[in-house]
N, C-alpha and C positions, 0 to 999 in steps of 0.2 A: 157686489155685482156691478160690471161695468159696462155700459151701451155704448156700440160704435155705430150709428147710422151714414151708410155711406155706399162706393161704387167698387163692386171686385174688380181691382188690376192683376191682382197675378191666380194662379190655382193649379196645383198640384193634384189631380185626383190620387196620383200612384202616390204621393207622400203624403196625404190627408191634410195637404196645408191651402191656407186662402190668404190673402193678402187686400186688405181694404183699407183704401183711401177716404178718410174722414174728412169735417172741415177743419180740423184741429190735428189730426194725429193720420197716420198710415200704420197701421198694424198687419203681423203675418201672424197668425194664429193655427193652430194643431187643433183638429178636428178629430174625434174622438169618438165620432160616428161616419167613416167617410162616407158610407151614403148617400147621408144630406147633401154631401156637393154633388149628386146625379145628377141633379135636377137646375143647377147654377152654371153658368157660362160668365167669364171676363168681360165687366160692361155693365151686368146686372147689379142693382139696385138693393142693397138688404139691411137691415141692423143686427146686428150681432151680440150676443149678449155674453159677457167672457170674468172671468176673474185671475187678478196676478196672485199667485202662491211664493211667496217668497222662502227659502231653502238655506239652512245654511248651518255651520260648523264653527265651533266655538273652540280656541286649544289653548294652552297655557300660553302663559304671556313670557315664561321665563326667558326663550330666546327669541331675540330681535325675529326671525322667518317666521314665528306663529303668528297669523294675522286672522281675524274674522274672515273667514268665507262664507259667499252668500250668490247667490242667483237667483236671478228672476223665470220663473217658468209661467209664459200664457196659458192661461186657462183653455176651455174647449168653447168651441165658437156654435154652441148649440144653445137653443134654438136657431134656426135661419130661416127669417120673414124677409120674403120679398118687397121690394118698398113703390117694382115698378105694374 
C-alpha cells in the first residue's frame, strides 16, 4: 500500500479521477467509489492511500515481435482524509 499526502490539482467527478500533487510525485488516480470525491474540491488538502497492480502477458520468444507486456494500473484512491 502506497500514501500520497498532498494538494488535489485536477478532478474529474464525471470520470472518477483526482489528480494529486505530492512533494515527490503528482499522481492521477481512478476512484472506485466516486462519491468520495463529493465532498473534495481542487486545492483541498488529503492523503490518499493507493496500490500499483502490475498486468501483464508473457508469449513465446520464438519470433522477434513477441515481447513482455505489462501495464501499470493505479490502484483506487480510497480512503480520502482530509489533511486541511
Amino acid at each position: 500500500m502506497l500514501t500520497l499526502s498532498g494538494k488535489i490539482v485536477g478532478l474529474s467527478k464525471a470520470e472518477g479521477k483526482v489528480t494529486i500533487e505530492g512533494t515527490k510525485a503528482t499522481r492521477t488516480l481512478d476512484e472506485q467509489a466516486p462519491t468520495l470525491l463529493d465532498g473534495v474540491k481542487v486545492g483541498d488538502g488529503v492523503v490518499a492511500r493507493f496500490r500499483n497492480e502490475i498486468l501483464g502477458e508473457v508469449k513465446s520468444s520464438r519470433r522477434q515481435s513477441d515481447r513482455l507486456l505489462a501495464h501499470e494500473k493505479l490502484g483506487c484512491f480510497s480512503p480520502l482524509t482530509s489533511t486541511t
